[in-house]
N, C-alpha and C positions, 0 to 999 in steps of 0.2 A: 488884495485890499490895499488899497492906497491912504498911507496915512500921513496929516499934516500937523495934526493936534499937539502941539506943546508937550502936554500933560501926556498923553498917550503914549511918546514915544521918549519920554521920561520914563513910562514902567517898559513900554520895551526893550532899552538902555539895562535898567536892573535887570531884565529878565537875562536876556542875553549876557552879561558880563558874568552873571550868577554861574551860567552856566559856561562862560570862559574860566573863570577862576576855577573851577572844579574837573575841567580841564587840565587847565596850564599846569593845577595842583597833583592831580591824582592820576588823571588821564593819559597824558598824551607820556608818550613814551619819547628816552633821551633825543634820538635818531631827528623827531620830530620838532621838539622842539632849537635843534641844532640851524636844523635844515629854517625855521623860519626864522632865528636869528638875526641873520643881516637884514631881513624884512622892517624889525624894530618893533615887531607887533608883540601885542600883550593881552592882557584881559581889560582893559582900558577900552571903551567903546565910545569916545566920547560924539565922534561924528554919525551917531545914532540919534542925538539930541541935534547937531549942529546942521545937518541937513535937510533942508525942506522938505524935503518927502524918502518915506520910505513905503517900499513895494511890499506886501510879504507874500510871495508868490505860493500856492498850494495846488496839491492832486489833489483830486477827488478819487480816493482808492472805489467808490462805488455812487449809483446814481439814486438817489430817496424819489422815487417817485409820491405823486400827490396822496396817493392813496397807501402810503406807507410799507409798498413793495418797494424791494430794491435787485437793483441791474450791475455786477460788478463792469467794472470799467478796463480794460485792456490795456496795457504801453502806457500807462499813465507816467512812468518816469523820463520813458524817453517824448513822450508829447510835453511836457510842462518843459524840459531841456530844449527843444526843437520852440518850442513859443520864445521859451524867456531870452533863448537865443536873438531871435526876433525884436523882442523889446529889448533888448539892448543895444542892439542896430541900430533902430527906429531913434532910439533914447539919442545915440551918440551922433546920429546923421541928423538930428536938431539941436546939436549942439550939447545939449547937456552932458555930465561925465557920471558916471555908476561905479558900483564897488559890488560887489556878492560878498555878503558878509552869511557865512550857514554853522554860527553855531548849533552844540550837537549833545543834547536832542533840543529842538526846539518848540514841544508841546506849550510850554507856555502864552506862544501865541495866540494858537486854539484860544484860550480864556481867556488873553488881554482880546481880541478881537472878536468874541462870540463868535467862532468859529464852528459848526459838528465836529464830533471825534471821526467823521471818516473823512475827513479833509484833514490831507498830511499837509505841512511846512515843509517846503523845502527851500527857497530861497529868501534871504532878507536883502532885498536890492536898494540901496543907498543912491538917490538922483537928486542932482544938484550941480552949480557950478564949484570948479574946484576952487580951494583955497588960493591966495592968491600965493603962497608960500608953500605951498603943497609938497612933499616928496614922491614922486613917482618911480619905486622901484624898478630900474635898466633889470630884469630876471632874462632878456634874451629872448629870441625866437628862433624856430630853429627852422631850419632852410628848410624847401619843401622834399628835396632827397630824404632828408630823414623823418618826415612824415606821411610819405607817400612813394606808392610804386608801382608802375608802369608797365605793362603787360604787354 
């Protein structure tokens, strides 16, 4: 679902933050919150409103056929990863810049976007050009020795 709407991503701004404060508050354990630190990240969402479009990317855990049978659907997690991989590509080899932003759980969208309940959320993808002031956290790559090995 791609959304442009002012108002729409107004509620999905609250929704999402609702569900970072409850987070950052009760959730997320020290270790984690340490670790995102130098990031500067918070429950503060505000380039959820500030950016022209957001993606809310979803599996389909199963398929409703016309007739109100249903077909469960296989890899759904790693297909929606292998696509949205793709549109991110796509996204950045046209220039534009993205964020994955996957608050957790993110049922809410189901409602803001009339969604079924057998279509999971899994990403909220943030497209837009970047700020002109942007901070782009240096977190490192790591050589391809330590992510890969040679036979």
């Amino acid at each position: 679902m791609v959304v442009a709407d002012p108002a729409l991503k107004k509620q999905i701004r609250a929704g999402a933050e609702a569900e970072e404060r409850e987070f950052y508050q009760h959730r997320a354990p020290r270790e984690w919150k340490d670790a995102l630190a130098p990031l500067g990240t918070d429950a503060d969402k505000a380039f959820l409103e500030i950016a022209p479009y957001l993606i809310a990317i979803f599996g389909q855990k199963k398929t409703v056929l016309d007739d109100g049978s249903e077909i469960k659907n296989y890899y759904v997690p790693e297909s929606v990863s292998i696509a949205t991989g793709f549109l991110i590509s796509a996204l950045h080899h046209s220039g534009l810049a993205t964020l994955t932003h996957t608050p957790s759980p993110m049922n809410f969208l189901n409602q803001l976007l009339d969604r079924p309940q057998h279509e999971k959320p899994y990403i909220l993808l943030v497209v837009g050009y970047p700020a002109e002031n942007c901070m782009v956290p240096n977190i490192g790559k790591k050589t391809l020795a330590d992510i890969a090995s040679f036979l």
